[in-house]
Every structure is written in structure tokens, then in C-alpha cells.
DRENFISE-983804 format. One record per residue: residue in one letter; x, y, z of N, C-alpha, C, CB in turn. Coordinates in pm, whole numbers, plus 32768, in hexadecimal, padded with zeros to 4 digits. Glycine has a CB too. Example, Ala and Ser with C-alpha at 12.3 -4.5 7.8 and 13.67 -1.06 7.14 Angstrom:
2
a85277DC7830C84CE7E3E830C85287EB6830C846B7E418389
s85057F1F82C485577F9682CA850A8003831385807FC4823C
This chain:
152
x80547F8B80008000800080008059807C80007FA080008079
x806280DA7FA2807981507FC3806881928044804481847F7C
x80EA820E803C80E3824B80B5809B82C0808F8166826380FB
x804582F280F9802D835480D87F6E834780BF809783728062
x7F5F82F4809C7EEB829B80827E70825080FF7F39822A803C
x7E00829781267DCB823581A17D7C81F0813E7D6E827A8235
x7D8F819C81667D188139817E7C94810881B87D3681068196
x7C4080B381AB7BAE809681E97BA87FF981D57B2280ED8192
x7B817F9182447B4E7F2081FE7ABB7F3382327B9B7E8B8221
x7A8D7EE681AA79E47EDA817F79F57E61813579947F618116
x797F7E16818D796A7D9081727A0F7D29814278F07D9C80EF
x7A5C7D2381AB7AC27D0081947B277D0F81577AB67CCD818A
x7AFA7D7280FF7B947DA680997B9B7E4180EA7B737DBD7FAB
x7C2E7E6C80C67C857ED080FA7C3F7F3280567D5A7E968115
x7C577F77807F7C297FFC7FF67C75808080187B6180347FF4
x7C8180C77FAE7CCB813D7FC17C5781907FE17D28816D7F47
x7C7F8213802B7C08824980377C2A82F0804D7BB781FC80B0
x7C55831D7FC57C7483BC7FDD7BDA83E87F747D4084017F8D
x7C0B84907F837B9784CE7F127BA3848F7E8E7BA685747EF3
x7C1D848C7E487C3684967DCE7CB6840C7DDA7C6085427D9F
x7C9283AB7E1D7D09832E7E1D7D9983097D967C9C829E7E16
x7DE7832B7DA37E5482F17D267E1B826D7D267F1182EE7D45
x7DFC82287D8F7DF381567D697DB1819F7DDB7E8D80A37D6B
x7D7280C77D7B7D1B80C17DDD7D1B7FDE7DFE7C6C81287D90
x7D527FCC7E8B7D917F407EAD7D197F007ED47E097F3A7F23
x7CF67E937EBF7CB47E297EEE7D137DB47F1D7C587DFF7E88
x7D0F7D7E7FAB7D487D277FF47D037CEC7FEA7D6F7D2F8059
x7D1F7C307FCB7CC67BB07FE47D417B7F803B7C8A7B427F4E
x7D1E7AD3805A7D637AC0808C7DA17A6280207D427AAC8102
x7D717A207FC17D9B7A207F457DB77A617EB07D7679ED7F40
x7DCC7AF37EB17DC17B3C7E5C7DC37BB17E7E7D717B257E22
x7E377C2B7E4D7E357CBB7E577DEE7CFD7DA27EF77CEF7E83
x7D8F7D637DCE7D7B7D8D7D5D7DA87E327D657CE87D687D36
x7E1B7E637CF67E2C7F067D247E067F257CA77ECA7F4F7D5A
x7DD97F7F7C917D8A7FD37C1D7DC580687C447CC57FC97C28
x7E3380957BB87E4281357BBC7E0D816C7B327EEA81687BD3
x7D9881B67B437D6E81F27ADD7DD0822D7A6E7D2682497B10
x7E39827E7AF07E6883047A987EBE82BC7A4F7EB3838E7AE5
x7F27823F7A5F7F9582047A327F34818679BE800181C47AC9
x7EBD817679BD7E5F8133798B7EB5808E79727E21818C7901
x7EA880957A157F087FB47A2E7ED07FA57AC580217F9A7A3C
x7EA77F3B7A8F7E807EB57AF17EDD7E7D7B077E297E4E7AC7
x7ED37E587BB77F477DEB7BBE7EEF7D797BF87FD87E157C28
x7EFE7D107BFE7EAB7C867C417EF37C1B7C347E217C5B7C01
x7F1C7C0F7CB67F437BD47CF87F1E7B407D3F7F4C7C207D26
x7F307B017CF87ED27A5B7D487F417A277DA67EA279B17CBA
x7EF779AF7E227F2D79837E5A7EE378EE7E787F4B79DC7EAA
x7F4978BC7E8D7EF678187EA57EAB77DB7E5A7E9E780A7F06
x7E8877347E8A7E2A76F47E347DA777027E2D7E31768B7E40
x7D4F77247DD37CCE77627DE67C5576F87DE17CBC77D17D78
x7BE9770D7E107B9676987DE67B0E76F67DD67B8E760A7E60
x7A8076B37DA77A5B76FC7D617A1977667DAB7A1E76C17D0E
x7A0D77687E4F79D577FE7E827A4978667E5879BB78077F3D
x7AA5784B7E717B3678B57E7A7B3C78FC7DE17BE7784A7E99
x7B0B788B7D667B0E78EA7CDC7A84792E7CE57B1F788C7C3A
x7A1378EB7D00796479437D22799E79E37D5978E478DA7DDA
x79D379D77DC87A297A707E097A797AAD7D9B7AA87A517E92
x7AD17A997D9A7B3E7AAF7D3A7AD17B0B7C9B7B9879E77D12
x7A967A917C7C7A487AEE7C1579C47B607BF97A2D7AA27BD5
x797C7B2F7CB379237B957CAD79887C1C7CF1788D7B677D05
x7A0B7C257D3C7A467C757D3D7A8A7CFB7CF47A657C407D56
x7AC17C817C927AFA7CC67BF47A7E7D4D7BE27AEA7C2D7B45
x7A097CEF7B7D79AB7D4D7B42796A7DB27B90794B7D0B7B0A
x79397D9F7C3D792A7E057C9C79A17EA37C7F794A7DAA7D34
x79E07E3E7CA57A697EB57C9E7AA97EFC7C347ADB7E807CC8
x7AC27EAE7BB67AD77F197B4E7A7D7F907B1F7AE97EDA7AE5
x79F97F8B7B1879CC801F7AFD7A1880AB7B8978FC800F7B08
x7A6A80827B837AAD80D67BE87B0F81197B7E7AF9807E7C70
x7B3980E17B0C7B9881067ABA7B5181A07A6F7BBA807D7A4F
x7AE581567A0E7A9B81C079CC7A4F82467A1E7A3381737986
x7A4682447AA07A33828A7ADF7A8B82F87B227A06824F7B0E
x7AF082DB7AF27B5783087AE47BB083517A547B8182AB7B17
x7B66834C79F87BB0835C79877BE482D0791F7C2383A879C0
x7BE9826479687C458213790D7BC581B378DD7CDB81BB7962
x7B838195785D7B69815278457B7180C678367B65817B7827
x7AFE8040785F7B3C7FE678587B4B7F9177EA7B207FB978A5
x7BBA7F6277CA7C357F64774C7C7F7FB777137C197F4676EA
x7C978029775C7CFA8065775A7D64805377C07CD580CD7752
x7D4F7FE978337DC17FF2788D7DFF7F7A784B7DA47FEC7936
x7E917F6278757EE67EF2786D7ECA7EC379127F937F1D7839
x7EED7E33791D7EDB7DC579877F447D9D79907E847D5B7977
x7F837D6879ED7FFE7CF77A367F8D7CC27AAB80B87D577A90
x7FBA7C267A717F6F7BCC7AAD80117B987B2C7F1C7B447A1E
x80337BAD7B7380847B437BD580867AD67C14809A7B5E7C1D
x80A77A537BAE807079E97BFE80F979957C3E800679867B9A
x816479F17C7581AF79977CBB818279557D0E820379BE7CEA
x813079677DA3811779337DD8809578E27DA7812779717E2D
x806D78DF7D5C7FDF78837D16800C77F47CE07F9278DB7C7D
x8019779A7D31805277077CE77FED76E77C78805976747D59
x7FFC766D7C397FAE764D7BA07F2C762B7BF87FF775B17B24
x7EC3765F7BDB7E52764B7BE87DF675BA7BB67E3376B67BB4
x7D9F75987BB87D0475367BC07CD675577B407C7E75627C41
x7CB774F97AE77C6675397A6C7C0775987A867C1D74D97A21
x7BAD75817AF87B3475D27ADC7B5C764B7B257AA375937B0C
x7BAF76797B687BDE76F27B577C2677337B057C0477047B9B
x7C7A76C67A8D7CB076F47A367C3A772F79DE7D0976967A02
x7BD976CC799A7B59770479637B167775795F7B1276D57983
x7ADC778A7A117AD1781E7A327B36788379F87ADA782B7AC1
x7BB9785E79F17C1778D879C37C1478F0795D7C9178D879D1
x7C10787278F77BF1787A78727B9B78ED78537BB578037849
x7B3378CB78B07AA7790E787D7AC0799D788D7A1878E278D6
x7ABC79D678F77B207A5E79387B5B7A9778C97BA57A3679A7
x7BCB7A3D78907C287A8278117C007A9477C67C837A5877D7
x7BA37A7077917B3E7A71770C7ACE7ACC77167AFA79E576F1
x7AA67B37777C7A617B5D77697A9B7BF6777D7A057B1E779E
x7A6A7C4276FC7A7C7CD276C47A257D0B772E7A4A7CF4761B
x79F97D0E778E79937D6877CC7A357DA7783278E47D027832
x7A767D1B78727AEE7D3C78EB7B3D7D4978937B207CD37965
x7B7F7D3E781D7C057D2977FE7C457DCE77CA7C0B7CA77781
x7CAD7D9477C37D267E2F77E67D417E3D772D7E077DF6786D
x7D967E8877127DEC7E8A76A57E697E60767F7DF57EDE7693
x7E9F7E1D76E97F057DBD76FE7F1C7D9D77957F817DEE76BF
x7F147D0B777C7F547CAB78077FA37C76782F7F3A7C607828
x80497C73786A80677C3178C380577BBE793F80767C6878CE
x809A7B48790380A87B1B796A81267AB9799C803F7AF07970
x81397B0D7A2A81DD7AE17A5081967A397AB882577B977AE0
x81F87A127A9981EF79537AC0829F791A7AE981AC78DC79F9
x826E78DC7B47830578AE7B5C8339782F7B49832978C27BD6
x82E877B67B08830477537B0982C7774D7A7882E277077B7B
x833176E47A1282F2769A79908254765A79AF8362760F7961
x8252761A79D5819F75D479F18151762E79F3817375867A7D
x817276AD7A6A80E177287A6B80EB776D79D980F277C47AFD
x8166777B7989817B77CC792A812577877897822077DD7924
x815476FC78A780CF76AA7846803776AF786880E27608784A
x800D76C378E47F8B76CF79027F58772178CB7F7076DE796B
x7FB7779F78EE7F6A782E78C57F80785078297FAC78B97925
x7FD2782D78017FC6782C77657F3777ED771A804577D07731
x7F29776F77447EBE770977327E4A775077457EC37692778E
x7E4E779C77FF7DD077C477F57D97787277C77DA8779A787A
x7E1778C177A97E2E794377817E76796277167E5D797F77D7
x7E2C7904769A7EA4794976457E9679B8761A7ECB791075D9
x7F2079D275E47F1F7A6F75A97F297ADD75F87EAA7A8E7566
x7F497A7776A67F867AFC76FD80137B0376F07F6B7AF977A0
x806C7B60772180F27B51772381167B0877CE81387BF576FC
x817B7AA577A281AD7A3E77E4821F7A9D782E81DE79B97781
x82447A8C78A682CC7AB478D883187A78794E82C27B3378F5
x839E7A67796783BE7A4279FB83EA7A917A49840E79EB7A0D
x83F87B1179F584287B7B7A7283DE7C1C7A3A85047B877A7C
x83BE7C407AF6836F7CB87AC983727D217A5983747CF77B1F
x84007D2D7A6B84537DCF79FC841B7DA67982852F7DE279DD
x84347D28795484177D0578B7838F7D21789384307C6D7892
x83317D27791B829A7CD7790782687D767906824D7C5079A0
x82C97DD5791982A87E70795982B27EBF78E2831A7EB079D6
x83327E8278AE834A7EDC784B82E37EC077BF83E77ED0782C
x82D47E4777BA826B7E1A773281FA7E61775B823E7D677719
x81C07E4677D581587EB577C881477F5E77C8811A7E98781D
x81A97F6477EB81CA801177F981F6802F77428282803C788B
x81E67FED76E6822B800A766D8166800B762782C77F72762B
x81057FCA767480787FB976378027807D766280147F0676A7
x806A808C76E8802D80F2771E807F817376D1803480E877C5
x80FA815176A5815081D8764980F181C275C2822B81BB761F
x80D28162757F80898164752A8016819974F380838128752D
């Protein structure tokens, strides 16, 4: 969390809570969601093995929370995303499925995606179940490909 920044939790997630917020953080206990309008990037952050309440959260979270972007100025598909799934081991089909589904739909999706992975196995998953995002093992690389969509 930024300094400088208070916070509020409501209904279990942490939220930023100024007049005019730079980001705005959602804490799970499996999943950080930060949304900065002005820099127009998502970061999301997974953690652990999920089963299917933890993606039900996870996705009625997402769509709750992004009209936070356009309300802000940034339209949605105009932001770039970094997905972080170091700590996210290879997942369960039917949470892979759910993700599938997630990626595929133009209502949430960005204008380019990242996603940093630390092991070959999670890196085949997410290809399989995201293609056509950009693959990475280290942040800078995963930073700079998207920072070259937002100069664009």
C-alpha cells in the first residue's frame, strides 16, 4: 500500500479511501487487486490453490471493482494488466476454466496482459488457458512490454 494513502475495510477487503484516490487496493486473502486509473495498470496478484468459492470471489470481485477505472477517466480496455502468479501454484481444471472464461471476456479485459509465473508447468497452464497474453519470469520484462502498449 502506498504511503500517504488511508485506507477503509468494507466487507473484508482493504480499499483506498481519499477524495480523488491515485489506486485503489483490494486485499483477499487469496488475491490483491490494485487499480491506478491515472497510470491506466492493474496489478493482480493471486495466491494459493483455489477451489471453486475462492474463483466465485475472485470474479464477482474483479467486475465489482473495475468500474472504479472508468470512473476515473480510464476506460475499460484502455488499461494494461499484470497478472502475478508467483505465488499461485498450477491450479484444478475447473478453476483453470473459470479463468479461461475471465480471459475471454471483452467486458474485463485490458489492452494488453502480462503474466509473470515462476515455474515451467504454471507457465504452460496459462498459455493454454490465456493465450495471447504476454508470458514472463521476471517483473522488469513483464513491465516494460506493457509500458511500450500504454506509450502507444
Amino acid at each position: 500500500m502506498a504511503a500517504g494513502e488511508v485506507y477503509t475495510v468494507l466487507n473484508g477487503f482493504i480499499h483506498s479511501d481519499t477524495a480523488m484516490p491515485s489506486a485503489h487496493i483490494i486485499e483477499d486473502s487469496a488475491f490483491t487487486i490494485h487499480l491506478s486509473a491515472q497510470d491506466r495498470f492493474v496489478e493482480i496478484r493471486m495466491r494459493g490453490f483455489w477451489d471453486a468459492t475462492t474463483m466465485r470471489r475472485f470474479d464477482r470481485t474483479l467486475r465489482r471493482e473495475l468500474p472504479w477505472l472508468p470512473q476515473r477517466g480510464c476506460p475499460i480496455g484502455q488499461q494494461v494488466t499484470l497478472f502475478d502468479l508467483l505465488d499461485f501454484p498450477v491450479q484444478n481444471q475447473e478453476t483453470l476454466a473459470a479463468l479461461g472464461a475471465m480471459a475471454a471476456d471483452p467486458s474485463i479485459g485490458s489492452r494488453r496482459i502480462a503474466v509473470l509465473v515462476g515455474s515451467t508447468l504454471l507457465k504452460q497452464q496459462a498459455r493454454r488457458t490465456a493465450p495471447g497474453y504476454g508470458l514472463f519470469g521476471d517483473r522488469e520484462s513483464a513491465m516494460a512490454w506493457l509500458t511500450e502498449a500504454i506509450a502507444a
